[in-house]
C-alpha positions in Angstrom: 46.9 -33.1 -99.4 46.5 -35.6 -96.6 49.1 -34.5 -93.7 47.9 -36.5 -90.4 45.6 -39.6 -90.3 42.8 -40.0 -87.4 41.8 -43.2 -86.6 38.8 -45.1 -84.7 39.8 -47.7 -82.4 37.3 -50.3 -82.4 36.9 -52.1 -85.3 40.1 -50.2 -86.6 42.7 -51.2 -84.3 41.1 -53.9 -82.6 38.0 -55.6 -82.3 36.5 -54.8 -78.4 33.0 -55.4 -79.7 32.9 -58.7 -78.2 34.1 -58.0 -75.2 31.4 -55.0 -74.9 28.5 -57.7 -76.4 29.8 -59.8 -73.4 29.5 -57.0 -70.6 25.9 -55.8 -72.1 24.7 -59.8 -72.7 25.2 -60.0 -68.8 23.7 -56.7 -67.7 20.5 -57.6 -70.0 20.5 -61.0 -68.5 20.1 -59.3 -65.0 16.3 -58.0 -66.4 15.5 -61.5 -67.9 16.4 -60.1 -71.6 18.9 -62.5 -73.8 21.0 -59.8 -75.8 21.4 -61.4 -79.0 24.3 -60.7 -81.7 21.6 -58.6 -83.6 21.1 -56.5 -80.9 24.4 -56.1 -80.4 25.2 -54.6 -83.6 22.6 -52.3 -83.2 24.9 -51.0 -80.4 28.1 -50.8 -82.3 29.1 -47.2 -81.7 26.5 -45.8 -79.8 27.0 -44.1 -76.6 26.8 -46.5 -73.2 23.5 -44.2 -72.5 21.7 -44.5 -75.2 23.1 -48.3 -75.4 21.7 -48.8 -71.5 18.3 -47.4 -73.1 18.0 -49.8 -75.8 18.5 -52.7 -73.3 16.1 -51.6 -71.0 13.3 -51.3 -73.7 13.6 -54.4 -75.1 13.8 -55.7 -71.8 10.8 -53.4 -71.1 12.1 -52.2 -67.9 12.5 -48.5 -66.4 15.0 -47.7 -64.1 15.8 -44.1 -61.9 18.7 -42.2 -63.1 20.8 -43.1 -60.4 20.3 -46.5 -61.4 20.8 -46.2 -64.4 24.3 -44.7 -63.3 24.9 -47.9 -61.0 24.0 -50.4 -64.2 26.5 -48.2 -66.7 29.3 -48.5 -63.9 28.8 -52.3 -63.4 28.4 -52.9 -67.3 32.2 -51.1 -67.9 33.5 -52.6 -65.0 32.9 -56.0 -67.0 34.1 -54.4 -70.1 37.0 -53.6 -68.1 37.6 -57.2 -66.8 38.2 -58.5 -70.7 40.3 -55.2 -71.9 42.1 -56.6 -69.0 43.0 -59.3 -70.7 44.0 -57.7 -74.1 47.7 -57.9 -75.8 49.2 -57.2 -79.0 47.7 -60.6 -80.6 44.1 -58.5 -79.9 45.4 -56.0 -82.8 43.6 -56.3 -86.4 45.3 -57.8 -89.2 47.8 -54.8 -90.7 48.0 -53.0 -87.9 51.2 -53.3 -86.8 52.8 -52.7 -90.6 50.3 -49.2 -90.8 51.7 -48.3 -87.8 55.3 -49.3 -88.9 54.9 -47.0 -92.4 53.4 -44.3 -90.9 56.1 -43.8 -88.5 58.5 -44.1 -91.3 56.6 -41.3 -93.9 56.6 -38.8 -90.6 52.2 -39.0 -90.5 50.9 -37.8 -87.6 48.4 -40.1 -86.1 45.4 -39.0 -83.7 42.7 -41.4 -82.1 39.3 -40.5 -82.5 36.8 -43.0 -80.2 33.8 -43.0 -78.8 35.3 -44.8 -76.0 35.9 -43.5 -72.3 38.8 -46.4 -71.7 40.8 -45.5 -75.4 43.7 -45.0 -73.6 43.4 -48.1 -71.1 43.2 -50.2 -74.8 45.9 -48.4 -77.1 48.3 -49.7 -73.6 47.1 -53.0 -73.4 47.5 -53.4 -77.6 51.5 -51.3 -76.9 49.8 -48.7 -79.0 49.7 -45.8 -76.3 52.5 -44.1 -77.2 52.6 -44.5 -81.4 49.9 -41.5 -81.5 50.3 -37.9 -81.1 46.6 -37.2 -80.0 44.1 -39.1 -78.5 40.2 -38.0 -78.1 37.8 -39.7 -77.0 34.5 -39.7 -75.0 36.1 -38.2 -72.1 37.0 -35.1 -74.0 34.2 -33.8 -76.2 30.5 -33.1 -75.5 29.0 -34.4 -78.8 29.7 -38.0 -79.1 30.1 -39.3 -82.8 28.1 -39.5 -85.3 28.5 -36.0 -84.5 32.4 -34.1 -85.8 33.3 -32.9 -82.7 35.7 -36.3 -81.6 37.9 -35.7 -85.0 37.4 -32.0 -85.5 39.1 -32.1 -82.1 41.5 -34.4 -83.4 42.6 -32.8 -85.7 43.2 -29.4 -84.2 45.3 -31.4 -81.8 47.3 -32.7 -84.6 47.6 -28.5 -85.7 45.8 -29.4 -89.2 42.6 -28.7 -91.0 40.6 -31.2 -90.7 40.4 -31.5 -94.7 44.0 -32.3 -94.4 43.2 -35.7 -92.1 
């Protein structure tokens, strides 16, 4: 029996996916690469390390670790400068009546992302406070695909994860 649910945020709750294509587009532009919308989706849900590393090889460039950590700053900042922007209208169509009838049945909700700015989204969306536990990047060592962001989730939530 299914007692809490455990969500991902992008692509679930909203769609950031642009706004990260837009952040990565420049950063790629700044080694002479064009990110195109193919590349992009090779991105979707991979970690901002392992996303840097893709640009740089089809960009064919190297770059020293620190960097690399300079480039993954500037890219969130931009990432950061759209989020910014972000509002209730940014929320997927039946959000908002999920959200509504899970409150009403008494479900538990947890986030599980592989984002490091979850929180800084679920506020800008008024979505912060409608969940009872957020992970994300911040919080676990083995970013998804790997089980760790919702096994984590749902230990927060008190349940077995078979019961998410």
């Amino acid at each position: 029996m299914i007692r809490g649910i455990i969500l991902d945020l992008d692509g679930v709750i909203c769609d950031t996916a642009g706004f990260h294509y837009l952040a990565w587009k420049r950063l790629a532009a700044d080694y002479g690469y064009t990110l195109t919308e193919g590349d992009n989706e090779a991105l979707k849900g991979v970690s901002r390390t392992d996303s840097l590393k893709f640009i740089l090889g089809k960009a064919n460039t190297q770059l020293s670790e620190d960097d690399c950590k300079i480039d993954l700053q500037r890219k969130n900042e931009w990432y950061l400068e759209y989020v910014k922007q972000m509002d209730e209208t940014h929320l997927l169509p039946g959000v908002t009546k999920f959200f509504r009838i899970a409150k009403y049945k008494g479900i538990p909700l947890a986030l599980g992302s592989a984002s490091r700015n979850a929180a800084l989204v679920l506020s800008k969306v008024g979505l912060l406070s409608a969940f009872d536990a957020i992970v994300d990047a911040n919080q676990v060592v083995n970013g998804k695909p790997h089980p760790e962001t919702f096994l984590k989730a749902a230990e927060m939530l008190n349940m077995a994860a078979h019961e998410c």
